[in-house]
C-alpha positions in Angstrom: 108.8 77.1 72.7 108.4 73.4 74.0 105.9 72.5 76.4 108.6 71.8 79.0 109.5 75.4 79.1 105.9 76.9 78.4 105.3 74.8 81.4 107.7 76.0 83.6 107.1 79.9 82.6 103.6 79.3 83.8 104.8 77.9 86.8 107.5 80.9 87.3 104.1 82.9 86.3 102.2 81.4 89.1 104.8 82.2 91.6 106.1 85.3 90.9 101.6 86.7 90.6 101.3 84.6 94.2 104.6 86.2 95.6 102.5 89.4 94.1 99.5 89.2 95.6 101.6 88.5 99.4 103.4 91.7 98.9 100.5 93.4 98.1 98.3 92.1 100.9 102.1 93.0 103.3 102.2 96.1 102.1 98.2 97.2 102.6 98.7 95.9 106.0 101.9 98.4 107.0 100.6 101.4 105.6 97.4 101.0 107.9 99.9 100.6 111.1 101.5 103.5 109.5 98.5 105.7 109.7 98.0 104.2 113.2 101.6 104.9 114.6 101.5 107.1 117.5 105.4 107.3 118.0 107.8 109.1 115.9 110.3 106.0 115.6 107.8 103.9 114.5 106.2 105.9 112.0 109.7 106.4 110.4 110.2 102.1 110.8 107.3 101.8 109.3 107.6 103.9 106.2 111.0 102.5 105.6 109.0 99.1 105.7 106.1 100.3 103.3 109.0 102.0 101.0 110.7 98.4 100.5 107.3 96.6 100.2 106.6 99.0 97.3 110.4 98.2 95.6 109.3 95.0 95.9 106.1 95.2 94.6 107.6 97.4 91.6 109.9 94.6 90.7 107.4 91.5 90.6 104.9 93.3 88.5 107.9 93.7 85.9 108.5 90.0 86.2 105.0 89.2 86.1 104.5 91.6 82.8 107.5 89.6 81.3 106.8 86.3 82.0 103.5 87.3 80.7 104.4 88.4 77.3 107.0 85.4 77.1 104.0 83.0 77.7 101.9 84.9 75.2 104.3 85.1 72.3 105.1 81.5 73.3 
């Protein structure tokens, strides 16, 4: 693998582990205004919210685990 490409797999790296550590942080946040939800409607919102957030969350560790092992073997 070039350089060129190395370096923009560690850039892809770098966004997809930032875009990461947001969803993480987005996530954390919603399930503790799901513990504090007081109406039924929102409690349901709010673990529909928390469900996507952990699809989400699912999916960019996958990318980050493959961008990983491209950089390594790279």
């Amino acid at each position: 693998m070039d350089s060129g490409s190395t370096a923009e797999l560690r850039d892809e790296y770098h966004q997809v582990t930032g875009a990461l550590d947001m969803i993480v942080l987005l996530r954390e946040e919603m399930e503790q205004w799901l513990e504090e939800a007081q109406d039924e409607s929102k409690h349901e919102t709010l673990e529909n919210v928390v469900g996507h957030l952990l699809a989400l969350e699912d999916e960019y560790k996958h990318r980050s685990a493959d961008l990983k092992k491209k950089l390594a073997s790279g």
